[in-house]
Chimera marker file (.cmm) of the C-alpha trace (Angstrom):
<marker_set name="trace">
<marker id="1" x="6.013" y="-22.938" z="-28.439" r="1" g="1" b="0" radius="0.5"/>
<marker id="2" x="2.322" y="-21.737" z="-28.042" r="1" g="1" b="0" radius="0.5"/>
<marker id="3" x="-0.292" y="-24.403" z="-27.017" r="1" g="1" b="0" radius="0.5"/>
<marker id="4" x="-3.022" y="-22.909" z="-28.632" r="1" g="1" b="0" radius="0.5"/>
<marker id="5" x="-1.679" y="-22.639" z="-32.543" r="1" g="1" b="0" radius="0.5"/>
<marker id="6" x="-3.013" y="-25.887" z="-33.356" r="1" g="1" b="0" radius="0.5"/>
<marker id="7" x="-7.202" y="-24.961" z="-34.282" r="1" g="1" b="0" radius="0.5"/>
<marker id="8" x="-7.071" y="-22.167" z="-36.995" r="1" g="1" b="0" radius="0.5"/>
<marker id="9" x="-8.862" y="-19.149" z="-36.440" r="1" g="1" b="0" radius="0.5"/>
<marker id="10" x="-11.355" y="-18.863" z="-39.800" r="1" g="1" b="0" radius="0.5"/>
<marker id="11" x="-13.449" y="-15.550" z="-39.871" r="1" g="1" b="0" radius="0.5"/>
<marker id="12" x="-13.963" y="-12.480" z="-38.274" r="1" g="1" b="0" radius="0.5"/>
<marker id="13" x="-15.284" y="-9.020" z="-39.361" r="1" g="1" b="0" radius="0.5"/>
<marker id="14" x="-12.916" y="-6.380" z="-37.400" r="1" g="1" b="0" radius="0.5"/>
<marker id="15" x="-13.633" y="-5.440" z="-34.243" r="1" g="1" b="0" radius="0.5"/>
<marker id="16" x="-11.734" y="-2.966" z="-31.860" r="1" g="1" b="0" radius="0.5"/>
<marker id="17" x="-12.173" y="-3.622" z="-27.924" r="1" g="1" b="0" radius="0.5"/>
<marker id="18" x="-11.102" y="-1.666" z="-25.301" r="1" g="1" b="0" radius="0.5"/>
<marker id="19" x="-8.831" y="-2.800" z="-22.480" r="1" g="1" b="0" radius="0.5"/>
<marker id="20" x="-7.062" y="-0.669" z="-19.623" r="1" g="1" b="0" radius="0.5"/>
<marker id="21" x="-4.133" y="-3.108" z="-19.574" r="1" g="1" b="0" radius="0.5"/>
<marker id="22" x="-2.898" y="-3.748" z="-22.602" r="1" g="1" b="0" radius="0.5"/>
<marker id="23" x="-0.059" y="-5.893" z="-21.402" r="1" g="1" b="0" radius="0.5"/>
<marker id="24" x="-2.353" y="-8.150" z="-20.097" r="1" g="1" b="0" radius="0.5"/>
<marker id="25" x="-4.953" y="-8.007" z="-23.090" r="1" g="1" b="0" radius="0.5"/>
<marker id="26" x="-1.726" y="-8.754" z="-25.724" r="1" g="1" b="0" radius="0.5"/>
<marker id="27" x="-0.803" y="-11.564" z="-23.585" r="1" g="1" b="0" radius="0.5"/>
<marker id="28" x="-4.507" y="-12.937" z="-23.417" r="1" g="1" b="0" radius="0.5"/>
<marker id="29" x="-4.853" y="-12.731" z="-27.211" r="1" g="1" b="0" radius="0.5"/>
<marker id="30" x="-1.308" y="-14.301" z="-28.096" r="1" g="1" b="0" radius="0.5"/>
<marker id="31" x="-2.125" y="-17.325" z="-25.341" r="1" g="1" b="0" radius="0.5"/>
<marker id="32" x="-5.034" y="-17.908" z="-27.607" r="1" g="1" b="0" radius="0.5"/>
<marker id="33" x="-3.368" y="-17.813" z="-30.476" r="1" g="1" b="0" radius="0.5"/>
<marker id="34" x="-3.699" y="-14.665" z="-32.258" r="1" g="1" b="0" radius="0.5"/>
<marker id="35" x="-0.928" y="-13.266" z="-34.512" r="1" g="1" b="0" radius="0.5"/>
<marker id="36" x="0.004" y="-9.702" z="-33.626" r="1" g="1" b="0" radius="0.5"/>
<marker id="37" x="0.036" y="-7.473" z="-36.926" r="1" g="1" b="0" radius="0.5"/>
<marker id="38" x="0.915" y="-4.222" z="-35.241" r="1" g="1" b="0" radius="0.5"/>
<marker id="39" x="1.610" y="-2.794" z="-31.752" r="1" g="1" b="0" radius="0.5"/>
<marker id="40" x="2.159" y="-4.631" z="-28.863" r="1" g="1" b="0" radius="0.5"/>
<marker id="41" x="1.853" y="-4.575" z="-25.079" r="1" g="1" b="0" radius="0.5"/>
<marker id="42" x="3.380" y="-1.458" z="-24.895" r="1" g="1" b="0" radius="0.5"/>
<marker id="43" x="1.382" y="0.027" z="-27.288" r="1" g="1" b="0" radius="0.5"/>
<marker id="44" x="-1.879" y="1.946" z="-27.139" r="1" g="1" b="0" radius="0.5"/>
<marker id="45" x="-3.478" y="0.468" z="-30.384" r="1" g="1" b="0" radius="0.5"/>
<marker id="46" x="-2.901" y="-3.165" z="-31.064" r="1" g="1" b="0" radius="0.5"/>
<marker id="47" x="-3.845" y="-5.253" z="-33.843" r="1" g="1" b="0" radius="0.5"/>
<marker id="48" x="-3.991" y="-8.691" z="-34.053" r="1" g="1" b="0" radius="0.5"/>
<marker id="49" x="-4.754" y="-11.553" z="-37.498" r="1" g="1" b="0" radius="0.5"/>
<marker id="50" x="-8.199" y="-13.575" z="-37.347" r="1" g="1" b="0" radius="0.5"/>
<marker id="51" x="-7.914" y="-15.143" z="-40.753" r="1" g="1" b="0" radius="0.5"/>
<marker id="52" x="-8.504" y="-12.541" z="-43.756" r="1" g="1" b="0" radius="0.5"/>
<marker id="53" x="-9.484" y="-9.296" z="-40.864" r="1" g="1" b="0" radius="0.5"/>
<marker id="54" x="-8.483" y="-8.239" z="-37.447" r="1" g="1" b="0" radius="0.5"/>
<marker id="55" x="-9.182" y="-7.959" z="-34.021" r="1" g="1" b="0" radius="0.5"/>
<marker id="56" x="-7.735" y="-4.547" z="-32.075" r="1" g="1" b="0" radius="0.5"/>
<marker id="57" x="-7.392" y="-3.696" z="-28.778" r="1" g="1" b="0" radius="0.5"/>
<marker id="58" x="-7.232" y="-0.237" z="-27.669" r="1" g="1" b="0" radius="0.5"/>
<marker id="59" x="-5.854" y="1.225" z="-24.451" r="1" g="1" b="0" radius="0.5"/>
<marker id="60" x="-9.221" y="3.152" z="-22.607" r="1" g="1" b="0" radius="0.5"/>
<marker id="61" x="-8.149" y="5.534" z="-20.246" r="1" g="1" b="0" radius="0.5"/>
<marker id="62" x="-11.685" y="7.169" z="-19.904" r="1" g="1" b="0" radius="0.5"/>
<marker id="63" x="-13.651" y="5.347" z="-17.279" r="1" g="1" b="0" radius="0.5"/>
<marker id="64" x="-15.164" y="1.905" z="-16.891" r="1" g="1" b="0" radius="0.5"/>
<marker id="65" x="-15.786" y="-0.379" z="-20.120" r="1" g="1" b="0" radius="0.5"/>
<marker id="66" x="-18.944" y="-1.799" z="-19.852" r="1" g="1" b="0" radius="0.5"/>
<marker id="67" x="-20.078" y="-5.168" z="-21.397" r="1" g="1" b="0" radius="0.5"/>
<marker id="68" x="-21.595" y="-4.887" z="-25.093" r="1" g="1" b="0" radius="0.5"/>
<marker id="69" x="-22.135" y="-8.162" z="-26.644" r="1" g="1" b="0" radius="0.5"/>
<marker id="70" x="-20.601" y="-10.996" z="-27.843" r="1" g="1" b="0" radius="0.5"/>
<marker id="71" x="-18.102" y="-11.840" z="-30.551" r="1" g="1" b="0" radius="0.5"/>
<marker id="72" x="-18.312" y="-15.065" z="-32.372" r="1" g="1" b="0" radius="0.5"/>
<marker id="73" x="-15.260" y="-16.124" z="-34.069" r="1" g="1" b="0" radius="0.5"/>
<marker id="74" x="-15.115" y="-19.791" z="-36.571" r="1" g="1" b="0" radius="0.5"/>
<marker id="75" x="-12.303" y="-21.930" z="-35.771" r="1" g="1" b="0" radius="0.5"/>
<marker id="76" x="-11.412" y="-25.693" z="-37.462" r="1" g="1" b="0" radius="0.5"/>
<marker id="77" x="-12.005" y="-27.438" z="-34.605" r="1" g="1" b="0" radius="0.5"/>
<marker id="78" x="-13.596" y="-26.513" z="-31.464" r="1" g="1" b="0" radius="0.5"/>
<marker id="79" x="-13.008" y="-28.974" z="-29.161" r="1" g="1" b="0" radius="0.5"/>
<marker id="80" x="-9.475" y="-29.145" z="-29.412" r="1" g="1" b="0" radius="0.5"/>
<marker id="81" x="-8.939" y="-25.243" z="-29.061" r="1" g="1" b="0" radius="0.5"/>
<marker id="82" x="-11.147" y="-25.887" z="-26.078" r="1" g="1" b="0" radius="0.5"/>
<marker id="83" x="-8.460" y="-28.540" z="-24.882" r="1" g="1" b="0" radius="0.5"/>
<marker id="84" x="-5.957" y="-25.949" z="-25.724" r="1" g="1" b="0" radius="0.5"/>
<marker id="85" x="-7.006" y="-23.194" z="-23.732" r="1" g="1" b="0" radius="0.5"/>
<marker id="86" x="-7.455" y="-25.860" z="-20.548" r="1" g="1" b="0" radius="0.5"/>
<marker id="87" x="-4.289" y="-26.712" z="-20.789" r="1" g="1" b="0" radius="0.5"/>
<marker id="88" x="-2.902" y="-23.172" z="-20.751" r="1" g="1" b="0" radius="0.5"/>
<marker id="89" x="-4.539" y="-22.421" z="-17.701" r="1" g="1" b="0" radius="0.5"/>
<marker id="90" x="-7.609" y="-20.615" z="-19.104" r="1" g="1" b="0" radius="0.5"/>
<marker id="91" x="-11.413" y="-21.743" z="-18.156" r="1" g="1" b="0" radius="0.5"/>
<marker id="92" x="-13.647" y="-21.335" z="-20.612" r="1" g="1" b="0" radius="0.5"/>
<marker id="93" x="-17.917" y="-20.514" z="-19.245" r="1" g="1" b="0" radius="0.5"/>
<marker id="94" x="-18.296" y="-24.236" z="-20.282" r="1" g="1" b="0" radius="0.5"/>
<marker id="95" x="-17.748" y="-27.055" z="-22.840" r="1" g="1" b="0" radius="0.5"/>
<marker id="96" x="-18.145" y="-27.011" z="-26.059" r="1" g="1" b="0" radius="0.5"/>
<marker id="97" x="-21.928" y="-27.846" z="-27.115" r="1" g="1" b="0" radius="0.5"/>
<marker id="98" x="-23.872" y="-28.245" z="-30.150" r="1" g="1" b="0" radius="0.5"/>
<marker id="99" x="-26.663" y="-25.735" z="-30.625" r="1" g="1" b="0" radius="0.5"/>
<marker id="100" x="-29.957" y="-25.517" z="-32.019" r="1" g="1" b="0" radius="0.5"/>
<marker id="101" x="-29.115" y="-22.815" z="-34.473" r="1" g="1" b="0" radius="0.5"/>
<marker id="102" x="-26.485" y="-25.414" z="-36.062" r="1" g="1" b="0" radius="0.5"/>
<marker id="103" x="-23.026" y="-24.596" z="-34.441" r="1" g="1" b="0" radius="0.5"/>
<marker id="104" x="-20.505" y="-26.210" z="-32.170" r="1" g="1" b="0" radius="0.5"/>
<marker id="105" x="-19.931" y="-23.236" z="-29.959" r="1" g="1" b="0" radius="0.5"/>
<marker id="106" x="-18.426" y="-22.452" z="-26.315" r="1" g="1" b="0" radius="0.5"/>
<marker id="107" x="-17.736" y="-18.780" z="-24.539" r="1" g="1" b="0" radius="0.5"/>
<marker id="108" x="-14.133" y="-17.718" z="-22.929" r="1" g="1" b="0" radius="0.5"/>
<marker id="109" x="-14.417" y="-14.227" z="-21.443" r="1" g="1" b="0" radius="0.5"/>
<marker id="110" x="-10.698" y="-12.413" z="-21.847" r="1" g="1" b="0" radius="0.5"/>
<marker id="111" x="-9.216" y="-10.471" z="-19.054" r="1" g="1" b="0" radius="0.5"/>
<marker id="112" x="-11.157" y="-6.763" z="-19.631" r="1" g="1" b="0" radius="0.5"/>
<marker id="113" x="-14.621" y="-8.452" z="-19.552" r="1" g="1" b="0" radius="0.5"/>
<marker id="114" x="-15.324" y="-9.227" z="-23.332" r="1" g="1" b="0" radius="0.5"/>
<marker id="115" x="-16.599" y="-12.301" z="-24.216" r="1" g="1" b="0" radius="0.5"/>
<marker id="116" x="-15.912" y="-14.822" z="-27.452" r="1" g="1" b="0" radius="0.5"/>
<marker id="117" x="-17.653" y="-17.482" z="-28.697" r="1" g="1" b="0" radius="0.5"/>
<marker id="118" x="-15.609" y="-20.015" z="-30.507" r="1" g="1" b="0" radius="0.5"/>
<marker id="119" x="-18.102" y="-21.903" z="-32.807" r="1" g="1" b="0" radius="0.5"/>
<marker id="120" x="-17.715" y="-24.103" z="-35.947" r="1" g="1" b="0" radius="0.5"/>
<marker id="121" x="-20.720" y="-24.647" z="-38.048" r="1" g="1" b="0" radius="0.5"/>
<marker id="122" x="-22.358" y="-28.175" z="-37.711" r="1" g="1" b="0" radius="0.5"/>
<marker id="123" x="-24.916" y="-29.688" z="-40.347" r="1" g="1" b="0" radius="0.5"/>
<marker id="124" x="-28.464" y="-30.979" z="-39.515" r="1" g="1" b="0" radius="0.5"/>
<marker id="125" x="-27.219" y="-34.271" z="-39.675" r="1" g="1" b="0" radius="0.5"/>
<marker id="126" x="-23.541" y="-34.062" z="-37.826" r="1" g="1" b="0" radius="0.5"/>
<link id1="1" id2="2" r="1" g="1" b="0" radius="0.2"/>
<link id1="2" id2="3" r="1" g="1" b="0" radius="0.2"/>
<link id1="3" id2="4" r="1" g="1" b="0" radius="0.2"/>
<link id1="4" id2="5" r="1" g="1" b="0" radius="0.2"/>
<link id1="5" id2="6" r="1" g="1" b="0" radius="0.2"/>
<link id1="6" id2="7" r="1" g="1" b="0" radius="0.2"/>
<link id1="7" id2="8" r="1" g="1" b="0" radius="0.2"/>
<link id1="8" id2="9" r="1" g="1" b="0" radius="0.2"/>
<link id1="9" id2="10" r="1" g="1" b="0" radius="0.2"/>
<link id1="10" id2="11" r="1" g="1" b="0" radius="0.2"/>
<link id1="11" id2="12" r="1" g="1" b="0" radius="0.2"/>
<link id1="12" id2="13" r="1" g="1" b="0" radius="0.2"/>
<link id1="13" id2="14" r="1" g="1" b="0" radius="0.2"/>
<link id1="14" id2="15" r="1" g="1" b="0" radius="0.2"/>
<link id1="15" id2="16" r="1" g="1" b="0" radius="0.2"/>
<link id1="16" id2="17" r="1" g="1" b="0" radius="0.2"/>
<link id1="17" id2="18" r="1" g="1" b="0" radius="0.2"/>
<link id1="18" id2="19" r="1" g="1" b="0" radius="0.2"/>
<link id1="19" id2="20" r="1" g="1" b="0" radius="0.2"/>
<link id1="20" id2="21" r="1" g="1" b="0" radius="0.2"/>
<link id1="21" id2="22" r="1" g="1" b="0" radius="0.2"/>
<link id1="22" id2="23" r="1" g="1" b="0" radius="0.2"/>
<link id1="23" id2="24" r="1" g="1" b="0" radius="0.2"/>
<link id1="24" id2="25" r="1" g="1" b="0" radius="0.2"/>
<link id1="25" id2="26" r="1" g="1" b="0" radius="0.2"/>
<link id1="26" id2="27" r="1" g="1" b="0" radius="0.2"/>
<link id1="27" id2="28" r="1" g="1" b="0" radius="0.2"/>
<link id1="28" id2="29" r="1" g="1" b="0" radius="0.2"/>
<link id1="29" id2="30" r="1" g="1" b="0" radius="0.2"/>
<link id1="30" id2="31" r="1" g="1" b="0" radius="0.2"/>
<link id1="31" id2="32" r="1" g="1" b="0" radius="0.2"/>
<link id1="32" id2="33" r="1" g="1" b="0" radius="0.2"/>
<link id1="33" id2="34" r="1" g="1" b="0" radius="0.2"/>
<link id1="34" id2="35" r="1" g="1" b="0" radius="0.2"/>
<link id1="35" id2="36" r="1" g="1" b="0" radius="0.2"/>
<link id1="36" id2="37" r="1" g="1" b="0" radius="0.2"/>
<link id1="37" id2="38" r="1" g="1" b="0" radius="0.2"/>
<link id1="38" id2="39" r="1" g="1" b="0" radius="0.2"/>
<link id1="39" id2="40" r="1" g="1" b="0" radius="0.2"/>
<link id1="40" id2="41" r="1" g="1" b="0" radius="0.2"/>
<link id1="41" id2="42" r="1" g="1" b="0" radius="0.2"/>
<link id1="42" id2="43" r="1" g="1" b="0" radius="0.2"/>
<link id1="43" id2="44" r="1" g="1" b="0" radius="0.2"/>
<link id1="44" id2="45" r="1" g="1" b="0" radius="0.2"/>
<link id1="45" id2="46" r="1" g="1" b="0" radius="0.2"/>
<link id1="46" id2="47" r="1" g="1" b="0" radius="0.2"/>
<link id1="47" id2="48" r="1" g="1" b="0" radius="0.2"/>
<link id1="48" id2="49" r="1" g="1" b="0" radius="0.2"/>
<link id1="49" id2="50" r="1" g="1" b="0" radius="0.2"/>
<link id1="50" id2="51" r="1" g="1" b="0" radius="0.2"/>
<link id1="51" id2="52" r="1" g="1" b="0" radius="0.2"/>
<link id1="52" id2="53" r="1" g="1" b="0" radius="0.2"/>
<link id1="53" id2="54" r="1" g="1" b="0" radius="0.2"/>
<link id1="54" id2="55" r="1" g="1" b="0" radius="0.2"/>
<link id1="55" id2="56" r="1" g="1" b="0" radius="0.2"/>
<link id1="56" id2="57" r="1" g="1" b="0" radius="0.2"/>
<link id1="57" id2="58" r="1" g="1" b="0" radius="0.2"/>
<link id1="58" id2="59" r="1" g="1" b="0" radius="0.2"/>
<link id1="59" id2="60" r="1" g="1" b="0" radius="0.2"/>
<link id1="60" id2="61" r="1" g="1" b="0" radius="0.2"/>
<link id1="61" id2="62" r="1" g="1" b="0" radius="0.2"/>
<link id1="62" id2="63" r="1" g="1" b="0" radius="0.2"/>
<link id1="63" id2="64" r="1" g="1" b="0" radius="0.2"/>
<link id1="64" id2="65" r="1" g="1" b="0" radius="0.2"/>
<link id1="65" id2="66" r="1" g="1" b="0" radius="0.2"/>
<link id1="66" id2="67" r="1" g="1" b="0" radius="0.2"/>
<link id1="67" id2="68" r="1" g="1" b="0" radius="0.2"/>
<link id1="68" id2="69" r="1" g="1" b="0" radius="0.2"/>
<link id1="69" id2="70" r="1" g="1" b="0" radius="0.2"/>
<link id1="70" id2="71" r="1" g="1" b="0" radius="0.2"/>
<link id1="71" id2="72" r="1" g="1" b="0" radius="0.2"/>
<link id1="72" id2="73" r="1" g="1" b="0" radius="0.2"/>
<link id1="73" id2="74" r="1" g="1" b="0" radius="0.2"/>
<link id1="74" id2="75" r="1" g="1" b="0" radius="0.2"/>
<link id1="75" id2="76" r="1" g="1" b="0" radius="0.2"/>
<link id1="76" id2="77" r="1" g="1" b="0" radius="0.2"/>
<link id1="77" id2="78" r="1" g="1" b="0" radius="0.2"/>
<link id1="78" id2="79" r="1" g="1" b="0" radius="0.2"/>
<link id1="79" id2="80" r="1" g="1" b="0" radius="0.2"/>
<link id1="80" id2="81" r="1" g="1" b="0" radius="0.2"/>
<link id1="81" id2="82" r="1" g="1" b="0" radius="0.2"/>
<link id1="82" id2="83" r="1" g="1" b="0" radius="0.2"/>
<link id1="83" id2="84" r="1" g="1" b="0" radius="0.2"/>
<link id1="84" id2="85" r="1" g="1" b="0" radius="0.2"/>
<link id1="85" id2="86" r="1" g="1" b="0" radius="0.2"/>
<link id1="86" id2="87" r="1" g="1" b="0" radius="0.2"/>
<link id1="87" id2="88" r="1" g="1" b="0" radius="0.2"/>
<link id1="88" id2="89" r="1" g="1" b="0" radius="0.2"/>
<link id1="89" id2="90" r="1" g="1" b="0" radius="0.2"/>
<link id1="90" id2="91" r="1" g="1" b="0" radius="0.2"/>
<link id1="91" id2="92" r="1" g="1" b="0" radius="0.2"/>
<link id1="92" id2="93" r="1" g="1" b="0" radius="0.2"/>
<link id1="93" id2="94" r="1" g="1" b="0" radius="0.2"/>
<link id1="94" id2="95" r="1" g="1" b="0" radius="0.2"/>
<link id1="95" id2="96" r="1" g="1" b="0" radius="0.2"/>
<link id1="96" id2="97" r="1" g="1" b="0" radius="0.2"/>
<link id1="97" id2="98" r="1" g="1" b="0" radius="0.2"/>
<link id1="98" id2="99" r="1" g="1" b="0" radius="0.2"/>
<link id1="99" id2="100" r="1" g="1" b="0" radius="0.2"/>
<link id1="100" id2="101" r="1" g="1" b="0" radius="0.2"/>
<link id1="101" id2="102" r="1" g="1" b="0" radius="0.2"/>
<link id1="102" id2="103" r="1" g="1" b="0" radius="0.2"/>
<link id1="103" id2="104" r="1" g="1" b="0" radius="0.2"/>
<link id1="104" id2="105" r="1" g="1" b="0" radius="0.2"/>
<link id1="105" id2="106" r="1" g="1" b="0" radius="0.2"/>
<link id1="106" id2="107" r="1" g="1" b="0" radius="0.2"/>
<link id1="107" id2="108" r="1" g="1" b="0" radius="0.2"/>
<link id1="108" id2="109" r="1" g="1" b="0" radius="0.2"/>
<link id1="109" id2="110" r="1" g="1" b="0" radius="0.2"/>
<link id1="110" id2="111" r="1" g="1" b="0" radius="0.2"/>
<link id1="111" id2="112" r="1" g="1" b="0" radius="0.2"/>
<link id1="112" id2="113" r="1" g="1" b="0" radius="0.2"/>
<link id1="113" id2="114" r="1" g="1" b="0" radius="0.2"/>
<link id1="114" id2="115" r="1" g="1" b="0" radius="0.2"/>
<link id1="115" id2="116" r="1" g="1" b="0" radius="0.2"/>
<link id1="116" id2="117" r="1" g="1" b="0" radius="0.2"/>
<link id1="117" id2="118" r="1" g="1" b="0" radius="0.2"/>
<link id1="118" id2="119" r="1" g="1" b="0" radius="0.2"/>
<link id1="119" id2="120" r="1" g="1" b="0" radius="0.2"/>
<link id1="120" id2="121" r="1" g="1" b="0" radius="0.2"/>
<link id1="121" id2="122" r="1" g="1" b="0" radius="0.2"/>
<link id1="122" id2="123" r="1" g="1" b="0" radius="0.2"/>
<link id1="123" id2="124" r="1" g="1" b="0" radius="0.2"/>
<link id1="124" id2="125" r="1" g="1" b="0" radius="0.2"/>
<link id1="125" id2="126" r="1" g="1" b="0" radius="0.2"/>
</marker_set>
């Protein structure tokens, strides 16, 4: 049974990061939570459900990958995928936080360097 099933994953545009291990990436992402759709850890594309679109991994085999950004992905309920990850051994940058721009929000960075904001959107007076 997977730990981190219980906050559901709500929107995401695609997005295809690169890994040079995608063994490890596949696990990372399924430890999370993510549904594979296609591929695998053997695999040199991988796809993976984030509500209605999809997050891919690709295998890089052409040099370093260097950090871009940030991708901010809407789940149900923050603090308990936040508890979640904890508890399967992963340590998120920090807790989760309310911010001024209106979001419940913390970071996780995943084994190849990206990092993922978890957020959930918060009214002005939550």
């Amino acid at each position: 049974m997977n730990p981190l099933t219980e906050p559901s994953f709500e929107s995401l545009s695609a997005i295809t990061l690169a890994t040079h291990d995608m063994q490890r990436a596949v696990r990372f992402y399924q430890t999370l939570g993510f549904r594979l759709l296609h591929g695998g850890a053997h695999e040199a594309f991988t796809s993976f459900a984030v509500g209605g679109s999809f997050l891919n991994i690709i295998a890089e085999t052409r040099g370093p990958i260097e950090w871009w950004g940030r991708v901010i992905i809407y789940v149900s309920d923050v603090d308990a995928l936040y508890r979640n990850m904890l508890a399967a051994g992963i340590t998120p940058e920090f807790a989760p936080r309310d911010a001024p721009w209106h979001e419940r929000y913390f970071h996780v960075t995943d084994p190849d360097g990206h990092e993922l904001s978890f957020a959930h959107p918060i009214s002005d007076d939550a």
